[in-house]
C-alpha positions as CSV (number, residue, x, y, z in Angstrom):
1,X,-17.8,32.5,24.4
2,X,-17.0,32.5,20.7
3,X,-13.4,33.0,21.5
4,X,-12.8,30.9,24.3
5,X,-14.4,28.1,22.0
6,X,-11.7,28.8,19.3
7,X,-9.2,29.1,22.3
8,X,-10.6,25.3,23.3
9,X,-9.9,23.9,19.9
10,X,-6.7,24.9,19.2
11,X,-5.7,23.9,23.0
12,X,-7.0,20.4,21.9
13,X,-5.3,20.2,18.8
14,X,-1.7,20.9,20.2
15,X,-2.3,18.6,22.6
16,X,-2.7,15.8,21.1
17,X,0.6,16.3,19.6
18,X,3.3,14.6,21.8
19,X,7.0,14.5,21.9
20,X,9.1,12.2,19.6
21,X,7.5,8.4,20.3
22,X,11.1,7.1,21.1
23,X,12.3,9.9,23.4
24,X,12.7,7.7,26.5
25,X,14.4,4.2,25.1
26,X,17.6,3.3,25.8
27,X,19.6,2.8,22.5
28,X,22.2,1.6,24.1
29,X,25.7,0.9,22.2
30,X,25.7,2.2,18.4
31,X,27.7,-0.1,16.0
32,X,28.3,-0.5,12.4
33,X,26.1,-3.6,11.5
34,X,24.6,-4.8,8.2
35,X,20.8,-5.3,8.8
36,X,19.6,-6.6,4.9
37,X,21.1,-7.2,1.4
38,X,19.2,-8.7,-1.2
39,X,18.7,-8.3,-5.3
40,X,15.3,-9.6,-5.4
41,X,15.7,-13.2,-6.7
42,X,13.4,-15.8,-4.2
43,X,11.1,-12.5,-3.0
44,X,7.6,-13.1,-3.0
45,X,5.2,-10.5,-3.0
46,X,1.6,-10.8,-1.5
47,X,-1.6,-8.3,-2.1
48,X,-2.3,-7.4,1.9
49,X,-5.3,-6.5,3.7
50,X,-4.6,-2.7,3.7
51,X,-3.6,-1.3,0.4
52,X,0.2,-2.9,0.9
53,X,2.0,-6.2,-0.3
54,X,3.5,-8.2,1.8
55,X,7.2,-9.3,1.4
56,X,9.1,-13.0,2.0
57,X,11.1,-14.9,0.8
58,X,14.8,-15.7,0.6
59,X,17.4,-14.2,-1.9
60,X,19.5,-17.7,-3.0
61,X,22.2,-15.4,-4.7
62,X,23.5,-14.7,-0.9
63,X,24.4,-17.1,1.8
64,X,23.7,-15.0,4.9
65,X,20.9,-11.5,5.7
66,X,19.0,-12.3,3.0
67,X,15.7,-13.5,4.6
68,X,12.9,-10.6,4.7
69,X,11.6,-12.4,7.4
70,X,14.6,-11.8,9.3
71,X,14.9,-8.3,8.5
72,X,11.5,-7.9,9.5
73,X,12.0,-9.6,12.9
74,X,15.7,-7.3,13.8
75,X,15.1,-5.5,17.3
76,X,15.8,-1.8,15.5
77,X,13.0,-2.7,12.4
78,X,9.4,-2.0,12.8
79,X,7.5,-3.3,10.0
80,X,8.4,-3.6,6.5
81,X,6.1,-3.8,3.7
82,X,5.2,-2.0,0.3
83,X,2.2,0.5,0.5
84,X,-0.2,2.0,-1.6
85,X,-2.3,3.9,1.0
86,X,-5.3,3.5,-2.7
87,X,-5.9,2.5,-5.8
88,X,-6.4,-0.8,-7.2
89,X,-3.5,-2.6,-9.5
90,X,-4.9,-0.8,-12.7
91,X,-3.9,2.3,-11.1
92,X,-0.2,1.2,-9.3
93,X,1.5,-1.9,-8.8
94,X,4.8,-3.2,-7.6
95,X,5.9,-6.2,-8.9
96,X,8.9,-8.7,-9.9
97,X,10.0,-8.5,-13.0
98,X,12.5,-9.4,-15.9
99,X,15.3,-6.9,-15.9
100,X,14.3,-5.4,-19.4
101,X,18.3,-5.4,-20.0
102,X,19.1,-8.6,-18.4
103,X,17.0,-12.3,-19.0
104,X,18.3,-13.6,-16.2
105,X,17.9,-10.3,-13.9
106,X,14.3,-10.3,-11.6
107,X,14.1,-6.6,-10.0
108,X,11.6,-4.9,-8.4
109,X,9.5,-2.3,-10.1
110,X,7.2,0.5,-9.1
111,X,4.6,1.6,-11.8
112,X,2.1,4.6,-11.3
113,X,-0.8,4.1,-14.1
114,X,-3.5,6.6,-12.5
115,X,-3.2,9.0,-9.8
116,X,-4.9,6.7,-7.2
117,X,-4.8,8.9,-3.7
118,X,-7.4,11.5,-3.0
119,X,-6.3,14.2,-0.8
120,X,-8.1,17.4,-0.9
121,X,-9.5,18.5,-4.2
122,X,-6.5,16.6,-6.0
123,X,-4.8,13.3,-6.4
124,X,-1.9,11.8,-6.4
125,X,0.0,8.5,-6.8
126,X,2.6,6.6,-4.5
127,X,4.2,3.0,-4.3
128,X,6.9,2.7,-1.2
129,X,8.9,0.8,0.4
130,X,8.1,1.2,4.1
131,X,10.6,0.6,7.1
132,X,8.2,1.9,9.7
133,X,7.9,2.1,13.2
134,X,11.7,1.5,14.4
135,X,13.6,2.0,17.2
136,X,17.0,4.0,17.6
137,X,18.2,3.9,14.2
138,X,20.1,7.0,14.2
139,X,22.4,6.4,10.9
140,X,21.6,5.0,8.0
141,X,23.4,3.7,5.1
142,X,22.3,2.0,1.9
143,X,23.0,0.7,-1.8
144,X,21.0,0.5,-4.1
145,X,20.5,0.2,-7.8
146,X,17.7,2.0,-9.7
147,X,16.8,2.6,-13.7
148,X,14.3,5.4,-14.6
149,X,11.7,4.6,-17.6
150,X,13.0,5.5,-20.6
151,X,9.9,7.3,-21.3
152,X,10.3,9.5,-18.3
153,X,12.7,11.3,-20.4
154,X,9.9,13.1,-22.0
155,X,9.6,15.2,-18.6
156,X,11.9,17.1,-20.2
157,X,10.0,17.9,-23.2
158,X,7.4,20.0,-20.5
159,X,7.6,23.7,-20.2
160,X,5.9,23.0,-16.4
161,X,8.6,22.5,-13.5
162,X,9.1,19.0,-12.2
163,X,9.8,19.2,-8.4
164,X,7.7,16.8,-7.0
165,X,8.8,13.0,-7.5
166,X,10.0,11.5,-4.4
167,X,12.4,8.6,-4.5
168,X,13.2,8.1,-1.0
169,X,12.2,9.9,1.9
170,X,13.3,10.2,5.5
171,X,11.4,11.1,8.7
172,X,12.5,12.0,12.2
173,X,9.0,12.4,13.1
174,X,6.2,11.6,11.1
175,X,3.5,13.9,10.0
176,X,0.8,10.7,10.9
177,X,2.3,10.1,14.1
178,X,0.7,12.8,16.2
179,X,4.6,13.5,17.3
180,X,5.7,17.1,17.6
181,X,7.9,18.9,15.5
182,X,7.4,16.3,12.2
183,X,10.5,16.4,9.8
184,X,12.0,14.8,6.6
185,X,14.8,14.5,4.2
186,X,13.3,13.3,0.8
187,X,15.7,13.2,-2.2
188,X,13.6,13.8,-5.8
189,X,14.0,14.3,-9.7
190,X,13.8,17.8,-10.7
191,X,13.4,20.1,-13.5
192,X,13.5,23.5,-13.4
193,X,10.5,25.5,-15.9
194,X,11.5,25.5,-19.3
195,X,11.4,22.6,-22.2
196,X,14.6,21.1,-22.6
197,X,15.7,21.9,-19.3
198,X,17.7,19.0,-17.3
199,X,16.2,16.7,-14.7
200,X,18.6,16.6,-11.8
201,X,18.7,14.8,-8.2
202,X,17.8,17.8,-5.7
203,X,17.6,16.9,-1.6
204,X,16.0,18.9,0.9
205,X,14.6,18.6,4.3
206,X,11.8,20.4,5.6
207,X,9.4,20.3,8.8
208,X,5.4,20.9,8.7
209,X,4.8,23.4,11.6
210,X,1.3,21.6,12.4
211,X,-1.4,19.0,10.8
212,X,-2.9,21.3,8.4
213,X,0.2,23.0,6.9
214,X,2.4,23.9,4.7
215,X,6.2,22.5,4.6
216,X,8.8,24.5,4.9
217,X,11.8,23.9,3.6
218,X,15.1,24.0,6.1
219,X,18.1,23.0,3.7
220,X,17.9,21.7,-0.2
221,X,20.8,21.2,-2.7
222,X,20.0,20.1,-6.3
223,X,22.8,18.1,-8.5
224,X,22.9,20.1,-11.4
225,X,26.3,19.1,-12.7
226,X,24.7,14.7,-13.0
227,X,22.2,15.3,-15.9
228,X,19.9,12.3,-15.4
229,X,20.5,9.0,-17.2
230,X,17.2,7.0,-18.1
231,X,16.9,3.3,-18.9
232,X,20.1,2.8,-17.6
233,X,21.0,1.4,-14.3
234,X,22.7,3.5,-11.5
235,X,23.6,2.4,-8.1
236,X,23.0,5.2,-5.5
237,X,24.8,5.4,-2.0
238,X,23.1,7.3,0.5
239,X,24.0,8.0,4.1
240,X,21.8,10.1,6.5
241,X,23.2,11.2,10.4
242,X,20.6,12.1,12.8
243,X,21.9,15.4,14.1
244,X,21.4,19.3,14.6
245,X,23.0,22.2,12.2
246,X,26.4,21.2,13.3
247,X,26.0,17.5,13.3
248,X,23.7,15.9,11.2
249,X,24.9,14.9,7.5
250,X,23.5,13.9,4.2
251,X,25.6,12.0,2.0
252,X,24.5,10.7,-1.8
253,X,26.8,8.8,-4.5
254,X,26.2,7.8,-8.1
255,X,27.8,5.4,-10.1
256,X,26.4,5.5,-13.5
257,X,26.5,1.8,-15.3
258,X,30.2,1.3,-17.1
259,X,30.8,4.7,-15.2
260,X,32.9,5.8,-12.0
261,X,31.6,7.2,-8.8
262,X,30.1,11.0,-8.3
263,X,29.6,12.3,-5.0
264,X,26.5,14.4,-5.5
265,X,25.7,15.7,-2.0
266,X,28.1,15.7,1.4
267,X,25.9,18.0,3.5
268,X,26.2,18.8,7.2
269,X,23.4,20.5,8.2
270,X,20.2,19.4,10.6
271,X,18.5,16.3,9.5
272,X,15.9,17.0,12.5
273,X,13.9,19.2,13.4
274,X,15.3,22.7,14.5
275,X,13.5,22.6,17.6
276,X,13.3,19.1,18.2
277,X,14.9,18.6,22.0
278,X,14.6,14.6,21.8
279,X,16.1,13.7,19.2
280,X,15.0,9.7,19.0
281,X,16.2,8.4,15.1
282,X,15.0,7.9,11.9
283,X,11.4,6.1,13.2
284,X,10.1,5.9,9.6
285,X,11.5,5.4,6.6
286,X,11.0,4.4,3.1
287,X,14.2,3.6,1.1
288,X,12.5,2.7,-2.1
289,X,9.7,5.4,-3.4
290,X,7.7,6.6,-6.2
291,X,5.4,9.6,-5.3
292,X,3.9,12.9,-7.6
293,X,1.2,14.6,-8.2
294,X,-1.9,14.4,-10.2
295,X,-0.6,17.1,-12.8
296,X,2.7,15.1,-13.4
297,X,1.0,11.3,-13.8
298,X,-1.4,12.9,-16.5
299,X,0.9,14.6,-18.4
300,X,2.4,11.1,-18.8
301,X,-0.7,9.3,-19.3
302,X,-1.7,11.6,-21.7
303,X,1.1,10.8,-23.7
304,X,0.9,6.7,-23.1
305,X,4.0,7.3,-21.7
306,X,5.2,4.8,-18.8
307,X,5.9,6.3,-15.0
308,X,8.1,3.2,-13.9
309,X,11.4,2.9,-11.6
310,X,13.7,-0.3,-11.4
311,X,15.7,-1.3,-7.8
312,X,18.0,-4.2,-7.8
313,X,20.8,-5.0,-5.4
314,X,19.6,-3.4,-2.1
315,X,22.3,-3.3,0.6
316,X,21.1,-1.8,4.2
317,X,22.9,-0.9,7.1
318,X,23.2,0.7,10.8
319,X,26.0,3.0,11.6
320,X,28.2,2.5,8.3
321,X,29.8,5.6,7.4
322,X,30.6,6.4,3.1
């Protein structure tokens, strides 16, 4: 009886996983088509019901898709909004700001204070920009400018590895979503152990085999010949192909400020899930991220030392290839 029990559960468990939630739409036609550009000026931001802000507003520094209203309303986009999932604006905020560089600048910034999430016997913190719930977006491309606190700088002071501190992150099934076969491409700073080692861009995809596991890692790459710049602006280009081994791509690009371009990453390899037999887009999203872990906010707090990213000058489009 004990057995079949046990047998029971784990019956129920696997199935309420189902197959990817867009596996039976009709996508129709796939075109190059740009969806959103804006750098911020005329946003407004307001404090939703649900741990998230709420965006609107206009961008008066461009004459045409520069309405988040409009993004929001595009047949391909979910929802958009900036999420907390915690915490309390002591602990995280996003907000406009002053360019510290640039008077006449606003930009958006994420700051993590405390690490606000509870999960498990830990915490963590997180501030993202979320493009969830879409529909047959199978290629994505996107500009955008982003400057790292100064003070993050002192990572590289730590004799502990820094390998968790997402920046954007992108899901061809979604761990919450109940879907089979969950998967993501996530590009983060890293440092390997040692003080004075370098903090790098590194990209990897990996897939969670069920609710309760561990990820695995499919494919990573880190960028160890671009030695981070802090408190300086960067515009990153990034291009992601929903595909198997053979067809799927990852693309990033820097440009350092006053500098020239630097391919980081051109990378064909799966960006969904090896088994995945439904392949149905890139359903979630978040473009714009700061996420880490408990150990890596304190270690910062500790030193009254700032967690903070800058975006300006976000560009976003459907089927453009670098």
């Amino acid at each position: 009886m004990k057995y079949l029990f046990l047998f029971m559960l784990i019956s129920l468990l696997f199935s309420c996983r189902k197959k990817s939630i867009n596996c039976d739409v009709e996508c129709g036609n796939q075109f190059e088509e740009q969806l959103f550009q804006t750098g911020f000026n005329g946003a407004i931001l307001t404090d939703g019901e649900y741990q998230n802000v709420e965006l609107s507003g206009v961008d008066p520094n461009f004459s045409s898709l520069n309405s988040w209203s409009d993004f929001q309303a595009h047949g391909r986009i979910g929802r958009v909004e900036i999420s907390y999932e915690d915490g309390n604006n002591d602990e995280r905020k996003a907000s406009l700001v002053t360019d510290p560089d640039s008077a006449a600048n606003t930009v958006l910034k994420f700051q993590i204070m405390e690490a606000h999430i509870k999960e498990g016997s830990k915490h963590k913190g997180r501030i993202q920009l979320a493009v969830h719930d879409n529909q047959c977006i199978k290629e994505i491309y996107q500009k955008v400018k982003l400057k790292l606190s100064p003070d993050m700088v002192y990572f590289t002071e730590r004799s502990d590895r820094l390998f968790w501190f997402t920046l954007f992150e992108f899901w061809n099934n979604a761990a919450w979503s109940k879907e089979k076969h969950p998967f993501r491409v996530s590009v983060n700073l890293n440092k390997e152990e040692g003080v004075g080692s370098a903090i790098n861009f590194r990209v990897k995809s990996d897939f969670q085999k069920c609710s309760t596991c561990d990820w695995k890692e499919v494919w990573g790459e880190t960028a160890t010949s671009f030695p981070l710049v802090f408190g300086e602006w960067m515009e990153i280009e990034l291009y992601l192909k929903e595909g198997d081994e053979n067809n799927g791509r990852f693309y990033m690009a820097v440009t350092p400020e006053n500098g020239s371009k630097i391919v980081l990453f051109d990378i064909v390899n799966t960006t969904q899930h090896p088994k995945e037999n439904c392949a149905d887009g890139f359903t979630h999203f978040e473009p714009m991220k700061l996420y880490l872990g408990e150990d890596d906010i304190n270690y910062m707090k500790d030193a009254n030392k700032e967690i903070a990213v800058f975006w300006d000058d976000w560009q976003f489009f459907l089927n453009k290839t670098p």
